[in-house]
N, C-alpha and C positions, 0 to 999 in steps of 0.2 A: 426376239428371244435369244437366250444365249446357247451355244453351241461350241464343241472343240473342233478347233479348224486349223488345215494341214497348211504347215507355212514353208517348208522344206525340209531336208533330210534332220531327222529327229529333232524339227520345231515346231510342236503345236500350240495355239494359244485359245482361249477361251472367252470369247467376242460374242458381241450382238450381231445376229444377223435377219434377214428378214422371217419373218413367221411362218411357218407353216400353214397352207390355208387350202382350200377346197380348188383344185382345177379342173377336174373332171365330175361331173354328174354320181361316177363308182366309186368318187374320194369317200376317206375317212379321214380326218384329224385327231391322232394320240397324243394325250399327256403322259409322254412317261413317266413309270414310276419305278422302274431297274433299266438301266441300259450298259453294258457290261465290255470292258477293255477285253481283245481276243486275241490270241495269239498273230491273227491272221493280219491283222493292223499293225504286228511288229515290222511286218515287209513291207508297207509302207513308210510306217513312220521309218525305219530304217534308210530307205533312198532305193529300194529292190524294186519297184515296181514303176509304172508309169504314170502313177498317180497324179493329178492334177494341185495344183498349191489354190488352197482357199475352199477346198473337198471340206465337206462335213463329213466325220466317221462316224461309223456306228451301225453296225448290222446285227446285236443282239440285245434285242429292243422288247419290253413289255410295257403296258401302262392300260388307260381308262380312255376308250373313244368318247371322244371330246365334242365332237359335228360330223355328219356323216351328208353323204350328196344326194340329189332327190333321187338315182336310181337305187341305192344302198337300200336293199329290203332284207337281209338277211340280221348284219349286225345294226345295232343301234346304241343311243348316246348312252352312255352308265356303262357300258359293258366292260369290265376285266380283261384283256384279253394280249396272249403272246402272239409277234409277229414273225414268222417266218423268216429267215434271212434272204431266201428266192420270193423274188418280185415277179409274179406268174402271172397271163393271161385268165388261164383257166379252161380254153378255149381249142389250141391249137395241136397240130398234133403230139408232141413231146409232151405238151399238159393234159389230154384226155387219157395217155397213157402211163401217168404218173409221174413223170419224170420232170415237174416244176422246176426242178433244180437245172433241165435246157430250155425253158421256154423259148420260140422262137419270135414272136413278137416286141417282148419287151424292151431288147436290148438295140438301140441303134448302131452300136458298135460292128462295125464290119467283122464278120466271119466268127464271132461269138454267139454262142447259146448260152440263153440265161441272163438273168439280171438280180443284182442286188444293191442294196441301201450302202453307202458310202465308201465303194471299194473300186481300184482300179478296177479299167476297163467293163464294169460291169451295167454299164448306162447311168444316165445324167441324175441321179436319184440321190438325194441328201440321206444322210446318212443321221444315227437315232440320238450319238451322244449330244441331247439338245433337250430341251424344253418341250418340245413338241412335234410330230415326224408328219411326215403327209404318206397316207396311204396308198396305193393305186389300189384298183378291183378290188373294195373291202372284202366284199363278200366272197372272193373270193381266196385272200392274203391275210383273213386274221382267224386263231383259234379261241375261242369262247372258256374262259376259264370260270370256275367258283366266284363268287362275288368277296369284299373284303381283302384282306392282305394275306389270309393263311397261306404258306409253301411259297412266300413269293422267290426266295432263294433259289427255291428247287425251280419253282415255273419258271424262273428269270432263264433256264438254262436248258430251255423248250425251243427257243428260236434258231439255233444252231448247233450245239457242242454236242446236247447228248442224243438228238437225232443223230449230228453228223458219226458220232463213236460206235451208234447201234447200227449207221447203216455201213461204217467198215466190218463189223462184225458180217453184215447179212453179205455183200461182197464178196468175204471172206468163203464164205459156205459154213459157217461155226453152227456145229450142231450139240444136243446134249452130251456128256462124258469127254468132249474133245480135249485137248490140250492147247495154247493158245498163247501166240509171240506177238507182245504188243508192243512197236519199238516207237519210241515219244512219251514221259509220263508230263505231256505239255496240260492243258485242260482237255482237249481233245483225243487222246491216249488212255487219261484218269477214264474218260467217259464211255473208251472203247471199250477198258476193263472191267469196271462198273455193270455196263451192258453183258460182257460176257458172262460173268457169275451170273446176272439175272437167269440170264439162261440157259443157266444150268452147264457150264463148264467146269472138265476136270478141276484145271491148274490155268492159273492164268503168268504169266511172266512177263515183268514188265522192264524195258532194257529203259536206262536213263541214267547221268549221273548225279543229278541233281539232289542231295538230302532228302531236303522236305517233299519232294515230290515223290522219292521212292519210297518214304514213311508214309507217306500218301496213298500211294500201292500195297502196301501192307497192312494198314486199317482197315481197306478193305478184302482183305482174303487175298491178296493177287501176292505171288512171289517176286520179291524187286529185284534186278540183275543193275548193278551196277557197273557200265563198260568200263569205269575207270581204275575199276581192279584188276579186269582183265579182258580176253577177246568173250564177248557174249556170244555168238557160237558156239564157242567152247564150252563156256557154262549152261547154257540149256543142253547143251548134247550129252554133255554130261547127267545131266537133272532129269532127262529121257533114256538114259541106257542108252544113248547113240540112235534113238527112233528119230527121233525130231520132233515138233509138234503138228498138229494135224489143218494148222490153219495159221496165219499171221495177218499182222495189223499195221500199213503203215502211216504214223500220225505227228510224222515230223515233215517232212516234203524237203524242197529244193536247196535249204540252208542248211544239211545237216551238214554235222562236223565231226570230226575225231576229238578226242582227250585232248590233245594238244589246242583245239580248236581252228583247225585246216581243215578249209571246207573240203567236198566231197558230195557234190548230188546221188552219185549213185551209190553211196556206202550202206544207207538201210534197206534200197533194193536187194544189193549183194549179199547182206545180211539173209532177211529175208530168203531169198531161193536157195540159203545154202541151211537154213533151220527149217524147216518147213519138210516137213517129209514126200516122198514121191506122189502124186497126185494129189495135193492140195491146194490150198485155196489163199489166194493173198489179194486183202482188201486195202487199196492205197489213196487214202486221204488227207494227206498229208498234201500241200496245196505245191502245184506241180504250175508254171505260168512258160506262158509261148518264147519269151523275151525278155532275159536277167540281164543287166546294162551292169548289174555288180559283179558277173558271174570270172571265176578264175580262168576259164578256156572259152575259145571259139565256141567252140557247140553248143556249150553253157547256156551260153548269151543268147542264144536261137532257141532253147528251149531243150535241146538232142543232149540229153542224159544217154552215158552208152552204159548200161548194166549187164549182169551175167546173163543176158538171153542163152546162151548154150545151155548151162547148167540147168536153167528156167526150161527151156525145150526138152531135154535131155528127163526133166524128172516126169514132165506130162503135168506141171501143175497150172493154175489157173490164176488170172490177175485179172479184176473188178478197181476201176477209177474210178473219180468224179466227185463230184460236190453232192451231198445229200439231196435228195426232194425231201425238205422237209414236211410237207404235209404227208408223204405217205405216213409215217409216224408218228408224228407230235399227239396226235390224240391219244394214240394208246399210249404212248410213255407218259402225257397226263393222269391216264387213270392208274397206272402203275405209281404215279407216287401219292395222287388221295388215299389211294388204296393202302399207302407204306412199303409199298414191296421196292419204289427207287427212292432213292435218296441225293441226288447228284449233286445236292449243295454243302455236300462233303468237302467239298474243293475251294471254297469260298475262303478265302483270308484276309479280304480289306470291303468296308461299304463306307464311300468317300463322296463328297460332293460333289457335282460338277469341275465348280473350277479348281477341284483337286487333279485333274485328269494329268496335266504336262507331269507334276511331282511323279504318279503312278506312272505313268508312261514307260518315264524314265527308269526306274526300279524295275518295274517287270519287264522291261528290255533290258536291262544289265545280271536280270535273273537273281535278285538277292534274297537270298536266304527266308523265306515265308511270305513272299510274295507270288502266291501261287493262283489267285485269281480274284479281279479288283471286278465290282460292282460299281457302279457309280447312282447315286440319287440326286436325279434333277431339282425335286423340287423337296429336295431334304431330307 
């Protein structure tokens, strides 16, 4: 089958590789039929992570189970259905209690919770941009969607992003009428804010410099802050009478930058504790890793982001980490968009073929202009 495969620091190629195929009794085998470039595979493709060369990527994956193993009773072959980006037992304690996104079984990786499909450190698991994915624990790791193609845009974006944007929101503590700092308009940011108006927030404001991204923000009701006009602090504190908002969102992680483009890990933390009004709530998913081998400082490199903790202490507010469980919500954000009430393939701006991936790669890491989120179709 063919698949994009990681050949070193922003070289991927789009090769034959072996097939996907049944190894466990709990296997399923997917045909994909969206599997989607993510922001989070820029830190690889970039050279930021530890990624292994000859990785298949791909962790936001839907398509049609294809062969499933003789314990698989729940799903079966024909079914529609998106894949979680956490590779979960189902079983152990972090998965009984919701939180798939630590499972502790899956990942053989020393001192890691959690496992996913084609990403550093996150266990030996091929990843979806490919022809076909192998499932672990179907029945446990797939959600059953509608038969046919309808909303596949929106379902395509079930696996990862707009779980992961609703679960900074719930992190966050965002409740109805609040007001709402979401610093990243990446797809991941787009999703946080998306998520917020769903429910029912004031004002959403969304820090980024990027054009198309902040017109993005603005299509959908959220006010865009562009930092490249000025300090966003300022501008929201301003846009609050000097309150601040009542909850923040962060969905850039360990690469942010300044306008210049110097980096700064802790720049949207410090952001963040100093808009954010006293007792609030800051949800940060923006992908944070133990070990940046590209990072500018010592500490960097070890993972020791030093931010305003004082200020953060001083206000009494609260900070929520981590990677989504996305089962806890994938369903209901399913039915919110059969329903119409989401829409999150608002964000969408390229469906390209498999071996279009290296082209896309490249574009959506150098961030050009309307390249705000690639699709890719395996099988056309």
């Amino acid at each position: 089958m063919r698949a994009v495969v990681y050949e070193g620091t922003r070289s991927i190629v789009v090769k034959d590789v072996p097939d996907a195929r049944i190894e466990e009794p709990t296997d399923a085998v997917i045909r994909l039929t969206t599997t989607n470039i993510c922001g989070s595979d820029l830190h690889m493709y970039e050279g930021r992570t530890a990624v292994e060369e000859g990785t298949v990527f791909g962790h936001e994956n839907m398509g049609v189970v294809e062969e499933v193993g003789p314990a698989v009773t729940r799903v079966k072959v024909g079914d529609r259905v998106s894949v979680p980006f956490n590779i979960a037992c189902g079983t152990c304690r972090s998965c009984t209690s919701g939180w798939t996104s630590f499972c502790l079984r899956m990942n053989p990786t020393p001192e890691m919770a959690g496992a996913a499909y084609g990403y550093a450190n996150m266990g030996p698991y091929r990843g979806g941009q490919a022809e076909y994915l192998r499932v672990p624990f179907a029945d446990v790791n797939l959600l059953e969607l509608p038969l046919g193609d309808e909303h596949e845009d929106d379902f395509t974006m079930l696996s990862d992003i707009f779980p992961t944007g609703w679960h900074g929101t719930a992190l966050a503590g965002l409740a109805p009428g609040d007001d709402v700092a979401v610093f990243g308009a990446g797809p991941v940011g787009l999703m946080a804010a998306h998520a917020a108006m769903i429910q029912g927030a004031a004002r959403v404001f969304v820090v980024d410099q990027q054009p198309d991204r902040l017109r993005l923000a603005e299509q959908i009701g959220a006010q865009p802050v562009d930092f490249s006009a000025g300090d966003p602090v300022e501008q929201i504190m301003d846009a609050t009478q000097g309150r601040g908002t009542d909850c923040g969102v962060e969905a850039v992680g360990y690469q942010a930058h300044d306008h210049g483009g110097d980096e700064h890990p802790e720049l949207v933390l410090d952001n963040l504790v100093q808009v954010v009004r006293p007792t609030g709530g800051i949800g940060v998913v923006g992908v944070y890793v133990p070990q940046d081998p590209g990072a500018a400082d010592e500490g960097a490199k070890e993972g020791r982001v030093g931010f305003d903790y004082g200020t953060f202490f001083t206000k009494g507010q609260r900070m929520g980490t981590g990677q989504a469980p996305v089962a806890r919500y994938n369903r209901q954000l399913r039915d919110l968009i059969v329903a119409g009430r989401a829409t999150p393939s608002f964000i969408v701006s390229h469906h390209l073929g498999l071996e279009d991936a290296p082209e896309a790669y490249a574009k959506f890491d150098a961030r050009e202009d309307g390249w705000t989120k690639v699709l890719l179709r395996p099988h056309g």
